[in-house]
KEKEFI-951030 format. One record per residue (C-alpha): residue number from 0; x, y, z. Coordinates in steps of 0.05 Angstrom, whole numbers, plus 5000, padded with zeros to 4 digits. Example, Ala and Ser with C-alpha at 12.3 -4.5 7.8 and 13.67 -1.06 7.14 Angstrom:
residues 2
+------+------+------+------+
! vopa !   xx !   yy !   zz !
+------+------+------+------+
!    0 ! 5246 ! 4910 ! 5156 !
!    1 ! 5273 ! 4979 ! 5143 !
+------+------+------+------+
//
This chain:
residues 130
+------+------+------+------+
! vopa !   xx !   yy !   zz !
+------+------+------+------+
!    0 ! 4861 ! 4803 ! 5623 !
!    1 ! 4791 ! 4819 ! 5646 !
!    2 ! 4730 ! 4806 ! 5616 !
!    3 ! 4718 ! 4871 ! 5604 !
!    4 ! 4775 ! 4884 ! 5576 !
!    5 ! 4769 ! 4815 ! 5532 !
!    6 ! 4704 ! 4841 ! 5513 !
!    7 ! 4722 ! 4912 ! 5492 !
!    8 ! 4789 ! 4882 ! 5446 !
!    9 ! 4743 ! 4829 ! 5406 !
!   10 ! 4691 ! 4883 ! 5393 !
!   11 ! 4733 ! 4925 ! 5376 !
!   12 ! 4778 ! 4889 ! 5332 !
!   13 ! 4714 ! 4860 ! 5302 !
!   14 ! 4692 ! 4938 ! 5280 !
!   15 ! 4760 ! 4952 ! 5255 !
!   16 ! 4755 ! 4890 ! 5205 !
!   17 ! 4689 ! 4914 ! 5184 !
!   18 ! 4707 ! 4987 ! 5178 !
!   19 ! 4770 ! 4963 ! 5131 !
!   20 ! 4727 ! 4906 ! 5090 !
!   21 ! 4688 ! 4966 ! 5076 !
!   22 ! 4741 ! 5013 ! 5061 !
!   23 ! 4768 ! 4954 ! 5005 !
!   24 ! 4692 ! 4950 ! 4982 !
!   25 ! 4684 ! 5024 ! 4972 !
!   26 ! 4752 ! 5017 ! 4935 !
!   27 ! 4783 ! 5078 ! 4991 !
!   28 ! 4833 ! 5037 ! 4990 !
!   29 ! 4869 ! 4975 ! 4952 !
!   30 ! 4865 ! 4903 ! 4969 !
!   31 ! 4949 ! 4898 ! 4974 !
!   32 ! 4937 ! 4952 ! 5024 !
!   33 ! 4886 ! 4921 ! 5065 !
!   34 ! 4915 ! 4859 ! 5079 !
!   35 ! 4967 ! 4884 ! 5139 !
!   36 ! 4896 ! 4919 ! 5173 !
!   37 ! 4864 ! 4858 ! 5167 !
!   38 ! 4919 ! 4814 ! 5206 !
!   39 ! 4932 ! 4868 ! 5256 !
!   40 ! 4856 ! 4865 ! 5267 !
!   41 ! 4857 ! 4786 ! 5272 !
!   42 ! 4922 ! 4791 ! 5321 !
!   43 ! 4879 ! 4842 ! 5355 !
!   44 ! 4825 ! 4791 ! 5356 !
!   45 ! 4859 ! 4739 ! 5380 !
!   46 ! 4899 ! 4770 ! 5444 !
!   47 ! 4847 ! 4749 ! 5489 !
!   48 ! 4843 ! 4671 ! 5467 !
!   49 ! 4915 ! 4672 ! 5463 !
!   50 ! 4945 ! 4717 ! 5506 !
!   51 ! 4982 ! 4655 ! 5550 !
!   52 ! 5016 ! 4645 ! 5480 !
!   53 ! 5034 ! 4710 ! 5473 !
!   54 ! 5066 ! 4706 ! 5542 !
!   55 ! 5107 ! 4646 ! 5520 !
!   56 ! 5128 ! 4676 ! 5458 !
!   57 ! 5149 ! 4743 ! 5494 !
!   58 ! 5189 ! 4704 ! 5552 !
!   59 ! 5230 ! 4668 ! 5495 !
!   60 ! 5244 ! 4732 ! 5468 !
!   61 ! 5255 ! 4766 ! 5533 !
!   62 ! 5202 ! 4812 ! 5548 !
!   63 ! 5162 ! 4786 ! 5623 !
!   64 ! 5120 ! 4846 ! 5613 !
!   65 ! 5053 ! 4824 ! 5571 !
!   66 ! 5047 ! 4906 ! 5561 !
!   67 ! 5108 ! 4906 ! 5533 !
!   68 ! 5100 ! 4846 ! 5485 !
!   69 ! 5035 ! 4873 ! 5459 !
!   70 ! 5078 ! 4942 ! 5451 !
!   71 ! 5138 ! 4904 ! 5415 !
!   72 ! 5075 ! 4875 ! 5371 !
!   73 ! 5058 ! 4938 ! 5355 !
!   74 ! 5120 ! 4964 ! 5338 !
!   75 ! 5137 ! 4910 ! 5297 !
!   76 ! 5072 ! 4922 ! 5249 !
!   77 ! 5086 ! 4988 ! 5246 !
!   78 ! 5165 ! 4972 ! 5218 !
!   79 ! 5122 ! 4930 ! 5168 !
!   80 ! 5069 ! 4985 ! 5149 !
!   81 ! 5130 ! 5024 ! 5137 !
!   82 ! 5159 ! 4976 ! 5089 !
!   83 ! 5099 ! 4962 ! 5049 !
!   84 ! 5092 ! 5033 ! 5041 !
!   85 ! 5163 ! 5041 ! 5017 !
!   86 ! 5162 ! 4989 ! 4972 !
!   87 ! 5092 ! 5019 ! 4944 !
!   88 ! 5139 ! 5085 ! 4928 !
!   89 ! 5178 ! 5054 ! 4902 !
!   90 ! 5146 ! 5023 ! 4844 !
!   91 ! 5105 ! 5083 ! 4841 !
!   92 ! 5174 ! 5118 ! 4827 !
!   93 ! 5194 ! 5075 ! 4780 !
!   94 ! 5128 ! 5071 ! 4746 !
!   95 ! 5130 ! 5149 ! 4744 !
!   96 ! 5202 ! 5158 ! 4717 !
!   97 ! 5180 ! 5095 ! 4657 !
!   98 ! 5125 ! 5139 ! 4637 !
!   99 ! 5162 ! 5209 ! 4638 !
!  100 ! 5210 ! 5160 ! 4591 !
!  101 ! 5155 ! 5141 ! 4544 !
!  102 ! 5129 ! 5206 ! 4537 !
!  103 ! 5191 ! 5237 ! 4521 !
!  104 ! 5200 ! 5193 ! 4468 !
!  105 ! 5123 ! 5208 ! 4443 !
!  106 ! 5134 ! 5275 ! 4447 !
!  107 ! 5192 ! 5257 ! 4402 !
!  108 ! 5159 ! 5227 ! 4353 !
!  109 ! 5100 ! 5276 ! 4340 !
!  110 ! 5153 ! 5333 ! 4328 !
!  111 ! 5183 ! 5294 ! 4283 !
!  112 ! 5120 ! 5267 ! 4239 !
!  113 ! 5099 ! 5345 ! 4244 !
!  114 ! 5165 ! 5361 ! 4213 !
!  115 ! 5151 ! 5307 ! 4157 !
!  116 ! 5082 ! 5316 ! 4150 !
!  117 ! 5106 ! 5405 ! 4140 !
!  118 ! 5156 ! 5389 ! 4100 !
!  119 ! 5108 ! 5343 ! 4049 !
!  120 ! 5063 ! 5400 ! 4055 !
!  121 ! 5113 ! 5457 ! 4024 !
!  122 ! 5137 ! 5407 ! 3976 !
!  123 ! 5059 ! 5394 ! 3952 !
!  124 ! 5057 ! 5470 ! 3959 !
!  125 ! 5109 ! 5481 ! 3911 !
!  126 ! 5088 ! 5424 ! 3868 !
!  127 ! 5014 ! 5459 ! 3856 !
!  128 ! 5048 ! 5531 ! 3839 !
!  129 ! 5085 ! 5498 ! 3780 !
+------+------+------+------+
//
């Protein structure tokens, strides 16, 4: 790897990490969120220190190519993006379908003190005409 390109990868990483500490600050988005940004941008980071390790890891894998182990890499976050996201659905489903639960049962509740609190009423109603 060049020193160009060396330089252009640490920069750049270094921006992203800023760009998504800000992001958390600004509360955009949510710390459990940030946390896969913020290793891809330290893996990003650290490709040009430890790219010969990277190499090593990809030959015991399989992959010659550094290209391609820097694309498996890639891949591989995004499989885990993926998962945190489904696994944020998730909850958020079943968050969702507890509330619609609890609402129901509110909802419940209020027609039924309503039907009490009529029903006291036309008896007190009754109670006053005699």
């Amino acid at each position: 790897m060049t020193l160009k390109q060396s330089l252009f990868l640490v920069v750049f990483s270094f921006l992203f990490l800023i760009g998504i500490v800000q992001l958390v600050r600004s509360r955009r988005i949510r710390e459990q969120y940030s946390l896969l940004w913020i290793g891809m941008s330290v893996m990003l980071c650290s490709v040009p220190f430890l790219l010969d390790e990277y190499v090593a890891i990809g030959s015991f894998i399989g992959i010659a190519n550094p290209i391609s182990i820097l694309t498996f890499f890639a891949i591989l976050t995004l499989f885990l993006l993926a998962l945190q996201y489904t696994l944020s659905l998730t909850r958020s489903h079943r968050q969702r379908h507890e509330i619609a639960q609890q609402v129901a049962l509110l909802e419940a509740r209020v027609e039924e003190l309503e039907q009490r609190l009529k029903k006291t009423d036309s008896q007190s109603v009754e109670n006053d005409h005699e």
